[in-house]
FIPAKOL-334486 format. One record per residue (C-alpha): x, y, z. Coordinates in pm, whole numbers, plus 50000, padded with zeros to 5 digits. Each point is the difference from the previous one (the first is absolute). Layout:
BEGIN
XYZ;...
END
This chain:
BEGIN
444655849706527;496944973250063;497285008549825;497284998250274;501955031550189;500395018049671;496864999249778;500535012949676;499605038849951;500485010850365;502595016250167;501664974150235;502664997550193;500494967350181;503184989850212;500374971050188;503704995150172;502154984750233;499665019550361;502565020350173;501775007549665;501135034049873;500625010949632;499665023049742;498354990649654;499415022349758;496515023949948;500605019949684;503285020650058;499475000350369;501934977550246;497614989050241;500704980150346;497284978750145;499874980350277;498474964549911;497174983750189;498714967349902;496684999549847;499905033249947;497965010149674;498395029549830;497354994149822;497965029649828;501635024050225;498834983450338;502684978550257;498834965150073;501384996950255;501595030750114;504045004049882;502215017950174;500945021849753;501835031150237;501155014949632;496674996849789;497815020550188;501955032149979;498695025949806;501944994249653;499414961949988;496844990949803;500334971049742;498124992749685;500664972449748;501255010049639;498274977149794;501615006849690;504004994550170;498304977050245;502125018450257;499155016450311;500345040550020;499655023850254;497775026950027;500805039550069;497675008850246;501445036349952;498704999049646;496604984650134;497885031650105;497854993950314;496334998249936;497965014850178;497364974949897;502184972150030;501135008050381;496495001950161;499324965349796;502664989950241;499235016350281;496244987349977;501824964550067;501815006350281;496555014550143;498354968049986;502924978650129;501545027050240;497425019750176;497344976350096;502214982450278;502055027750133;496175015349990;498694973250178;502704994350246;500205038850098;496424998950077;500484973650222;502305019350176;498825031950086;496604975850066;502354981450289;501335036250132;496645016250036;497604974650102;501005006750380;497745037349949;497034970749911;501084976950272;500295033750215;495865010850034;499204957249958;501024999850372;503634992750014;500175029950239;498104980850231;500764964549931;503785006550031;500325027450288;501105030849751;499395027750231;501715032149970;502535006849723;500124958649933;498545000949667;502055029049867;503014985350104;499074962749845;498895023549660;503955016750044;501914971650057;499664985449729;501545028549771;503384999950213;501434962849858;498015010949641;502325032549959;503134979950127;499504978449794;499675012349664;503635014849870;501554957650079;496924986449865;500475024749629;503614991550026;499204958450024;497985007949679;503205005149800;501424969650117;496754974250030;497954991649726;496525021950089;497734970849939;501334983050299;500895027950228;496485015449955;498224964850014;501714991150360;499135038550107;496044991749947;499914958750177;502045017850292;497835029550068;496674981749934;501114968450212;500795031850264;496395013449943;498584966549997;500934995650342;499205029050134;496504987849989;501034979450315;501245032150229;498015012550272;501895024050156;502185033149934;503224980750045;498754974649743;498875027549734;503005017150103;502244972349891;498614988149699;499575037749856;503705004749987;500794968349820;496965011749731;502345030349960;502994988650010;498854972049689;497995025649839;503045024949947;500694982849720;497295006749786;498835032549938;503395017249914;501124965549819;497155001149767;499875035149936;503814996949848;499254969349812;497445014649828;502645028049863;502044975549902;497424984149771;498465035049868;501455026049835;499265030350243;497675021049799;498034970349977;500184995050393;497405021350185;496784979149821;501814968850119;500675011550372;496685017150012;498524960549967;502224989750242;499625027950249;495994999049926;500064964250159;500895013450360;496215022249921;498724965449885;501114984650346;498155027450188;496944993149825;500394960450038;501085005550364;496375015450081;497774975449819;502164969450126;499965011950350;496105003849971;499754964949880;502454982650241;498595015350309;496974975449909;502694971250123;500075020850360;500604967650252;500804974149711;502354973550107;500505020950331;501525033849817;498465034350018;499215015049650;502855021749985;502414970450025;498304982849750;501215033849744;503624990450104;499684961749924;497925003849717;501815028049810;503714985150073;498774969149837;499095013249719;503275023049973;502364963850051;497994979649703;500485028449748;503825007250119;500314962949927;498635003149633;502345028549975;502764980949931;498454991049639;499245032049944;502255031550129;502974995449653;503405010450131;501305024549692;499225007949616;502894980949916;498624965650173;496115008949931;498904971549779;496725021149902;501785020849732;501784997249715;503415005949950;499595025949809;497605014150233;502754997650276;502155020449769;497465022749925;499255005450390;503365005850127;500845025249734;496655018650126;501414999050346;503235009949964;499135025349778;498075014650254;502264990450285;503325013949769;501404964450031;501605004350313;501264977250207;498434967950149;502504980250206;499984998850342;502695022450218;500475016050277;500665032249905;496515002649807;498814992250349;501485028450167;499305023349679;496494995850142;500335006450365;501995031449915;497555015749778;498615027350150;496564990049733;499224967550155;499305018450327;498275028549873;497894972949834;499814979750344;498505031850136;497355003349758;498844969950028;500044997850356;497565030649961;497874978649758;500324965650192;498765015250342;496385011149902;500264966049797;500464977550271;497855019950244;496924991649740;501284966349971;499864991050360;497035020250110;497665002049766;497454982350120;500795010850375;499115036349840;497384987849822;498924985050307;499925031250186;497425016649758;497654984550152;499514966949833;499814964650140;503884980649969;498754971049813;498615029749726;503095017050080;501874972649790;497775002349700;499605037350017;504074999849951;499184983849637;498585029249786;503255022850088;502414975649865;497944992249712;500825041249898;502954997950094;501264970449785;498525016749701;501695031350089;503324985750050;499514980349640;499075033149819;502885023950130;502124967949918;498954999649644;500415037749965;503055004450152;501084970849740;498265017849726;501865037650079;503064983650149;499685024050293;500134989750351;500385029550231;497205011949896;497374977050057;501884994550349;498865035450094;496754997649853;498964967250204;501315013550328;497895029849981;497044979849934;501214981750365;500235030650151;496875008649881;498164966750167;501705008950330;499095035650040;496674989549966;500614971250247;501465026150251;496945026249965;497104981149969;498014984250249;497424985949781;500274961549953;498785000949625;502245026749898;502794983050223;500054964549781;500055024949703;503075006850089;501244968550028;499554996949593;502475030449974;502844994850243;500094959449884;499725008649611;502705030350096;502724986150163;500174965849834;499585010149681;503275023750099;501784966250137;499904983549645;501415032849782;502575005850267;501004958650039;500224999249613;502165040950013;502834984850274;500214969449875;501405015249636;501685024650144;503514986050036;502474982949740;501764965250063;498234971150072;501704997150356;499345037750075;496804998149942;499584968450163;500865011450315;498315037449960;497114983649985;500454975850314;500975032550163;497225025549909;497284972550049;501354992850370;500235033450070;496805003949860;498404974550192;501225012550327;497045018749952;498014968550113;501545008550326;498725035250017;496514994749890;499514970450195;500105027150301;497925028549842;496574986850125;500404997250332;496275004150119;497345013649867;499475035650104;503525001949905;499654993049637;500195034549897;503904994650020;500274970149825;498485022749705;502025033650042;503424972950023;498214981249663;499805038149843;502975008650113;501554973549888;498225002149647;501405038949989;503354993450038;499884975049741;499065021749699;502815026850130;502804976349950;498514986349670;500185035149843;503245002950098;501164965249921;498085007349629;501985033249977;503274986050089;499834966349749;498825023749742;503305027350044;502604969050048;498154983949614;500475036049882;503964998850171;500434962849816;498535013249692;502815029749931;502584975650137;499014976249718;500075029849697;503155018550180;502134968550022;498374983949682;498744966850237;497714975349805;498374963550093;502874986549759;502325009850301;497514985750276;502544971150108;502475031750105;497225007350249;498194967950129;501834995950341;498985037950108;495874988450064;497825025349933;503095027650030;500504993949647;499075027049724;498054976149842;497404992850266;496945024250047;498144999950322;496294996549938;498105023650060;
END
C-alpha cells in the first residue's frame, strides 16, 4: 500500500482496481465479492470517490485493519451493541446535511400553493374577473393532479435516484409559478394551477418517505415535525412578503399580486437548482459519514424496521392498496388536512373579515403561525421523547376544535383572532405527529412507499373540500362546524386506530413466545411487510 493513503497507525483500507471486474479476495475467514471501480479508495473510513460497493454496506460488513497480522478483518455488528449515545451522534449529522434542504424546499412549496389566499384580497378578484365560485375552484384545482399524482411519483422514487427526481420536481413547478405572474385571467390561473399540482405531487409524500428511510422511526417525529413546521413557516413568510411586494403594485406593468407569483417561483427554481448538490440519494452513497457510521445507521434502521424487505415489487404495491390501515389512515388525515388547508388558504380572507384593513390582513396572519410553528416543534419533540403518537394527535385536534368553537360563537373581532392562535397551533401541530405516525406504520420499503403516496393524496383531497367551505361571509359559520366536524371525527378514528395497533402488537407478541419466533429468524419473515411478528405498529 502507498504510504500517503495509509499513514502509519490508522486504520486504512485503500483499493484501487481495474473497472468492471468481479472477484473474491480474502477478509479474515470470510469470502467477500466486490465489484471493482477504478479509483475507488477508503481512506480513514470515508469513500473518495464513492465505490460501488452493493456488498459492503450491508449490515455485517464493517472493516478494520489488524495491525499486528497486517490483515483485514471483519467486524460482528451483532456483537457491537447499539449506543444510544453513539446513534444520535449520527443522527445529529444527517440533521445538518438532510433537513435543511428538504426544509427549505418544502417551504417553498406550500409558499407556491398558498400564496393565491394573498394574491386573493391584493385584488386578483378584480383584476382577473373571479366572480362567483372562481376562486374556490382555482384554490381546488390544483389538489386534483396533486392527489393523482402522488402513488407514480413514490413509486419513481424506488427506481430514480431522489436527488434528481426531487430537483426536476422544484425547477418545474417554480418555472410553472414563475409564469403565472404573467396570467390575467381565470383561464390563465386555471391552467397554470394544474401544472403547479401536477409537478408538486411529487414532493410532499416523496420527502416524507425519504426521511424514513434515513431515520430510524422512533427517531422520526422530531425530524418530520421540522419538516412539517416549514409549511407554518411559509404561512408566516407568505403574509410579510405579500405586505412588502404589494409596494411593487404597477411595476413593470404587473399588479402586486402578480409580482407574489414571479417573485416567489423565482426564488423556489434557484434553490431547486442548488438542490442537486445537496438532497444525497441513500446512506450507502452519502459521502458525509463514515463507514462505520453507515454500518452503524442501517443496523439502527433495520432494527427498528425488522429488516424487511427493500426491493421494489409489485406485490408490495398491492400489499398497500389492500390494507384496509392505509385507508383508515387516509381518512384521518383527510379529517386533519381539511381544517388545514381551509387556514392555509383563508387566513387572511378571515382575518380580513374581522374587521381589519387587507394590506394588515397579511401581517396580522404572522403572529398565528409564529405559535403554531413552536407548537408543532414541541409536540414533535415529545412525541419523540415518549415515543407516542396517537396521543398527541388527539391532544392537538382538540386544541383546533377549541379555536373553532370560539370562531363559530363569537362575534367579537379581538376574541375572534384569538382564535386563530388555537385552531392554527391545533390542527398543524396534529399534521406533523400524524405525518410522522402513517408514515412508520407499514413494513417494506415499497409498502410503505406507496402507503404513504396514498394516504397523503387522499389526504390532500381535502384541499378540495376546504377550498369550498368559505363561500361568503355570513356563511362562515359552516366552514367552522365542517372544520369541527372534521377535527371530531379525527380523534374517533385515532382511538380506535391506537386500540387496534396496540391488540394486533399484543397478537404478534404471543405469536412470537407460542411459536418461539426471534430476530435471528427475521429473514423467514421479511417479504410479509409489516404482517410479520416482528414488526410493532407505533403507537
Amino acid at each position: 500500500m502507498n504510504d500517503r493513503f495509509a499513514p502509519k497507525g490508522s486504520s486504512i483500507l485503500v483499493i484501487i482496481v481495474a473497472p468492471n471486474r468481479t472477484r473474491s479476495f480474502k477478509v479474515s475467514d470470510h469470502k467477500l465479492p466486490v465489484r471493482r471501480h477504478p479509483w475507488s479508495v477508503y481512506k480513514d473510513g470515508r469513500v473518495i470517490p464513492f465505490c460501488r460497493f452493493s456488498h459492503f454496506f450491508s449490515t455485517s460488513m464493517s472493516t478494520t485493519h489488524n495491525q499486528s497480522s497486517g490483515e483485514l478483518k471483519l467486524l460482528d455488528p451483532e456483537k457491537r451493541p447499539l449506543d444510544e449515545v453513539e446513534i444520535r451522534r449520527v443522527l445529529r449529522k444527517l440533521d445538518y446535511h438532510i433537513l435543511p434542504i428538504v426544509v427549505l424546499l418544502y417551504l417553498l412549496a406550500f409558499l407556491d400553493r398558498g400564496n393565491i389566499g394573498n394574491a386573493k384580497i391584493l385584488g386578483m378578484v378584480e383584476d382577473a374577473n373571479l366572480t362567483g365560485l372562481r376562486y374556490n375552484i382555482l384554490s381546488a384545482v390544483f389538489f386534483i393532479p396533486y392527489c393523482l399524482g402522488e402513488v407514480p411519483s413514490n413509486i419513481m422514487l424506488k427506481v430514480v435516484r431522489p436527488s434528481r427526481w426531487l430537483f426536476g420536481a422544484a425547477v418545474a413547478w417554480g418555472t410553472i409559478v414563475t409564469l403565472m405572474c404573467l396570467c390575467d385571467s381565470f383561464k390563465s390561473l386555471l391552467i397554470t394551477r394544474l401544472f403547479v399540482g401536477l409537478t408538486e405531487s411529487a414532493l410532499s409524500p416523496g420527502i416524507l418517505f425519504y426521511l424514513s428511510t434515513w431515520y430510524p422511526r422512533r427517531y422520526l417525529a422530531w425530524r418530520v415535525g421540522l419538516y412539517v413546521s416549514a409549511s407554518v413557516i411559509a404561512g408566516a413568510f407568505s403574509g410579510l412578503l405579500a405586505y412588502g411586494i404589494e409596494r411593487m403594485d404597477k411595476l413593470g406593468g404587473l399588479h402586486g399580486w402578480q409580482w407574489i407569483f414571479g417573485l416567489e417561483g423565482i426564488v423556489t427554481v434557484l434553490v431547486g437548482l442548488v438542490s442537486l448538490s445537496f438532497i444525497h440519494d441513500s446512506v450507502q452513497s452519502a459521502k458525509f459519514i463514515s463507514i462505520s457510521e453507515k454500518d452503524y445507521l442501517q443496523r439502527a434502521i433495520t432494527r427498528d424496521s425488522s429488516e424487511l424487505s427493500v426491493h421494489l415489487d409489485k406485490k408490495f404495491i398491492w400489499q398497500a392498496f389492500k390494507d384496509y390501515r392505509t385507508y383508515l389512515h387516509s381518512l384521518c388525515f383527510l379529517g386533519i388536512m381539511i381544517p388545514l388547508y381551509s387556514l392555509a388558504l383563508f387566513l387572511p380572507t378571515l382575518i380580513n373579515e374581522l374587521g381589519y384593513r387587507a394590506i394588515d390582513a397579511q401581517l396580522f396572519t404572522v403572529p398565528p403561525y409564529a405559535l403554531a410553528c413552536v407548537c408543532t416543534l414541541v409536540s414533535a419533540y415529545l412525541s419523540d421523547r415518549l415515543n407516542l403518537r396517537g396521543p398527541f394527535i388527539i391532544i392537538t385536534a382538540l386544541l383546533g376544535i377549541v379555536g373553532f368553537i370560539i370562531l363559530l360563537c363569537s362575534n367579537s373581532s379581538t376574541l375572534g383572532y384569538v382564535a386563530m392562535f388555537f385552531a392554527t397551533s391545533g390542527v398543524f401541530s396534529a399534521d406533523a405527529v400524524f405525518c410522522t405516525w402513517f408514515s412508520t406504520a407499514y413494513g417494506g420499503e415499497t409498502k410503505r412507499a406507496v402507503a404513504i403516496a396514498i394516504i397523503n393524496g387522499a389526504g390532500n383531497l381535502g384541499g378540495i373540500l376546504a377550498s369550498f367551505v368559505y363561500i361568503s361571509p355570513r356563511n362562515y359559520y359552516i366552514g367552522y362546524i365542517v372544520n369541527i366536524g372534521c377535527l371530531v371525527a379525527t380523534i374517533l378514528l385515532t382511538a380506535f386506530m391506537m386500540w387496534q395497533f396496540k391488540r394486533e402488537n399484543h397478537l404478534k407478541e404471543q405469536e412470537c413466545a407460542g411459536k418461539d419466533i426471534t430476530v435471528e429468524l427475521k429473514a423467514e419473515w421479511k417479504n410479509m411487510g409489516d404482517r410479520s411478528p416482528l414488526f410493532r405498529y407505533p403507537l
